[in-house]
C-alpha positions as CSV (number, residue, x, y, z in Angstrom):
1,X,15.9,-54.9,6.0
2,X,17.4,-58.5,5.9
3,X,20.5,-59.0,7.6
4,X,23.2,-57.3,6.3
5,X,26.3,-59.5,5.4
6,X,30.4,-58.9,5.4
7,X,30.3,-57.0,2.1
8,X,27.1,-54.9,3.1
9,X,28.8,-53.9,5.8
10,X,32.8,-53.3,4.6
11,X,30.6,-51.6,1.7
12,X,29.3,-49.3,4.0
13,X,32.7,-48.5,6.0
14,X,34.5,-47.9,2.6
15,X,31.0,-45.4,1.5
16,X,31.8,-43.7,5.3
17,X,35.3,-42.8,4.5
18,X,34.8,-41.6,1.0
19,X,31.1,-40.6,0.1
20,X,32.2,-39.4,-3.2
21,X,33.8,-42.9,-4.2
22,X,33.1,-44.1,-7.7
23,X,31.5,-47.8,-8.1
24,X,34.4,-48.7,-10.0
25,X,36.8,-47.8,-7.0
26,X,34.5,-49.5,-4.4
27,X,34.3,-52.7,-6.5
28,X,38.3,-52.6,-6.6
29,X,38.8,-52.2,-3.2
30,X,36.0,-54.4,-1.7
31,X,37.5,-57.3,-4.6
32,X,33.8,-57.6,-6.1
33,X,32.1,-56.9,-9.4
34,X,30.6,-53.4,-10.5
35,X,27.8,-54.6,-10.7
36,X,27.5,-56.3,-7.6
37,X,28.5,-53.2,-5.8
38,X,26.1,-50.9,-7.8
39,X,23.4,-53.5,-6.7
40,X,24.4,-53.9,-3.2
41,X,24.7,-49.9,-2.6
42,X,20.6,-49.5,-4.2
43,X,19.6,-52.0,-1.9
44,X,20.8,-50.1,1.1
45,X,19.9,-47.0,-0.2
46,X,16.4,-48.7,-1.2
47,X,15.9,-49.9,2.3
48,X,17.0,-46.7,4.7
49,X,20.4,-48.5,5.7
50,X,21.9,-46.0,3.9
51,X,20.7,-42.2,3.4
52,X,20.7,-39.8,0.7
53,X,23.8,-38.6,1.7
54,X,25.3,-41.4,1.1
55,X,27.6,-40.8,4.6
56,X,25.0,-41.1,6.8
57,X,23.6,-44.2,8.5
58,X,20.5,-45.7,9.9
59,X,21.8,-46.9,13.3
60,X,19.4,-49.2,14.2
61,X,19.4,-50.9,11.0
62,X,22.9,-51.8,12.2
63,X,21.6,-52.7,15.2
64,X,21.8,-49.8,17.2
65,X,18.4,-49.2,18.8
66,X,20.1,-47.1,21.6
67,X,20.9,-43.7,21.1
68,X,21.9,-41.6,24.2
69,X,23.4,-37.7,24.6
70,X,26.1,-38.2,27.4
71,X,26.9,-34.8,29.3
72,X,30.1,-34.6,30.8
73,X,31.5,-32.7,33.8
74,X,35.1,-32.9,33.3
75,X,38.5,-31.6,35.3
76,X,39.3,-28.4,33.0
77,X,43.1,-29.6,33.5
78,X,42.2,-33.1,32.0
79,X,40.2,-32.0,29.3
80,X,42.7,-32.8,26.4
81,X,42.7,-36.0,28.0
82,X,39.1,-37.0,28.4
83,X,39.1,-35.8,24.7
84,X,41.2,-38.6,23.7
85,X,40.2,-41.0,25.5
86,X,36.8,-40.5,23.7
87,X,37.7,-40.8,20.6
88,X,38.7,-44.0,21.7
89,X,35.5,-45.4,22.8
90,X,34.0,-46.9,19.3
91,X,30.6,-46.5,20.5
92,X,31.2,-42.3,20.8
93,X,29.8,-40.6,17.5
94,X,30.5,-37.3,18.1
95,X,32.4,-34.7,20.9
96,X,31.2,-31.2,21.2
97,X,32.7,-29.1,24.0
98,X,30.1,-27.1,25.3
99,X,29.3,-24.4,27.1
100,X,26.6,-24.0,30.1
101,X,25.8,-27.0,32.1
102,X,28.6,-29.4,31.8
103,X,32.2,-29.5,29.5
104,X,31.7,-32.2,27.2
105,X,28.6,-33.3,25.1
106,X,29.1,-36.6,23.0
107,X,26.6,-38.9,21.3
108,X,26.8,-42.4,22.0
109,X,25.5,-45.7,20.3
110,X,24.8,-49.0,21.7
111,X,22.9,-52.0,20.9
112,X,20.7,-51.9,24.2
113,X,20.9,-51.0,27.5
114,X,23.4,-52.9,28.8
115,X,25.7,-51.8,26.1
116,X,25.1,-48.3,26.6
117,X,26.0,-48.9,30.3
118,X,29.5,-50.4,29.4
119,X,30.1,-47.0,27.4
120,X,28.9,-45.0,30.4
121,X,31.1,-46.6,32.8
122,X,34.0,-46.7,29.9
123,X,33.5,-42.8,30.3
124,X,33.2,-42.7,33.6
125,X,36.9,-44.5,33.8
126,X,38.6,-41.6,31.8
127,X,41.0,-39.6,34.0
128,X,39.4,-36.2,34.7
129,X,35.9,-37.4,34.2
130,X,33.9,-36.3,37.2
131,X,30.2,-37.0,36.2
132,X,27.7,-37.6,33.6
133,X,24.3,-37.0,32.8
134,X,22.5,-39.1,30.2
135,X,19.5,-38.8,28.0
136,X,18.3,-41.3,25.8
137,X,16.4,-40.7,22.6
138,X,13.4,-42.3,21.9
139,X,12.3,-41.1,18.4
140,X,14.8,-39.6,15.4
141,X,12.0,-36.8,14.2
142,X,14.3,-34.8,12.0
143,X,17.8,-36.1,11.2
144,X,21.1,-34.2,10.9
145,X,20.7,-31.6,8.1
146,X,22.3,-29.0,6.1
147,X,20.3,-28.7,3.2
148,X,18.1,-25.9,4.7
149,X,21.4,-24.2,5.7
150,X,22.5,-24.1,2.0
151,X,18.7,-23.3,0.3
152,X,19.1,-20.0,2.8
153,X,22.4,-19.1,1.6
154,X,21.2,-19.3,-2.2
155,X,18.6,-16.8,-1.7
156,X,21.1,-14.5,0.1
157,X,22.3,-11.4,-2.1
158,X,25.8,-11.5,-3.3
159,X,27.9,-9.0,-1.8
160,X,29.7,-9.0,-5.5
């Protein structure tokens, strides 16, 4: 994929807070012709930048190559707070709290190495953060899903 430009990109955001946005409404908003939005969003879903989905993303096309699961060990009294000041941290995708080893469990993007160690030690800087554990991904084999979910339910019998 070429570099993508200022409208590829607010394109994308706009496509991220409303998948089900009509071309007419994106062109509107992003102050271009239909056309050159229908155009721009083939391309990126042409190319992988954008998924089927149409929500989700190919990171690395956006020049995230680093991928990393961030375990964290957290003060229980502080959680609320550690929880918050994630959501902060743009780099943070997602916060699950978990259960077994560790509190908190929160995917985290960065460019390269030395980006992903300024999010770690951006964590690491949140009151009531007592550890982490990271693991980086090397390989996306399968990637988020919920189509298999929703095949299973349509061959389950209806309780009607």
């Amino acid at each position: 994929m070429s570099k993508l430009d200022n409208l590829d990109l607010r394109l994308l955001l706009e496509l991220v807070r409303d998948p089900r946005a009509q071309v007419s409404e994106l062109s509107e908003v992003l102050g271009v012709a239909r056309n050159t939005a229908q155009s721009r969003i083939r391309r990126l879903l042409r190319t992988g930048v954008l998924r089927r989905s149409g929500r989700e993303l190919d990171l690395e096309a956006l020049g995230y190559d680093v991928v990393a699961f961030v375990t964290i060990e957290v003060s229980h009294r502080e959680l609320d707070g550690v929880i918050a000041g994630l959501r902060t941290l743009n780099q943070v995708l997602e916060v699950h709290e978990i259960s077994g080893r560790g509190d908190v469990w929160c995917r985290v993007a960065a460019t390269d190495t030395h980006h992903l160690q300024a999010a770690l030690r951006s964590v690491l800087k949140i009151k009531g953060v007592i550890r982490t554990e990271t693991v980086l991904a090397l390989h996306e084999h399968i990637p988020y899903r919920t189509e298999p979910l929703l095949e299973r339910l349509t061959h389950l019998p209806d309780d009607t």
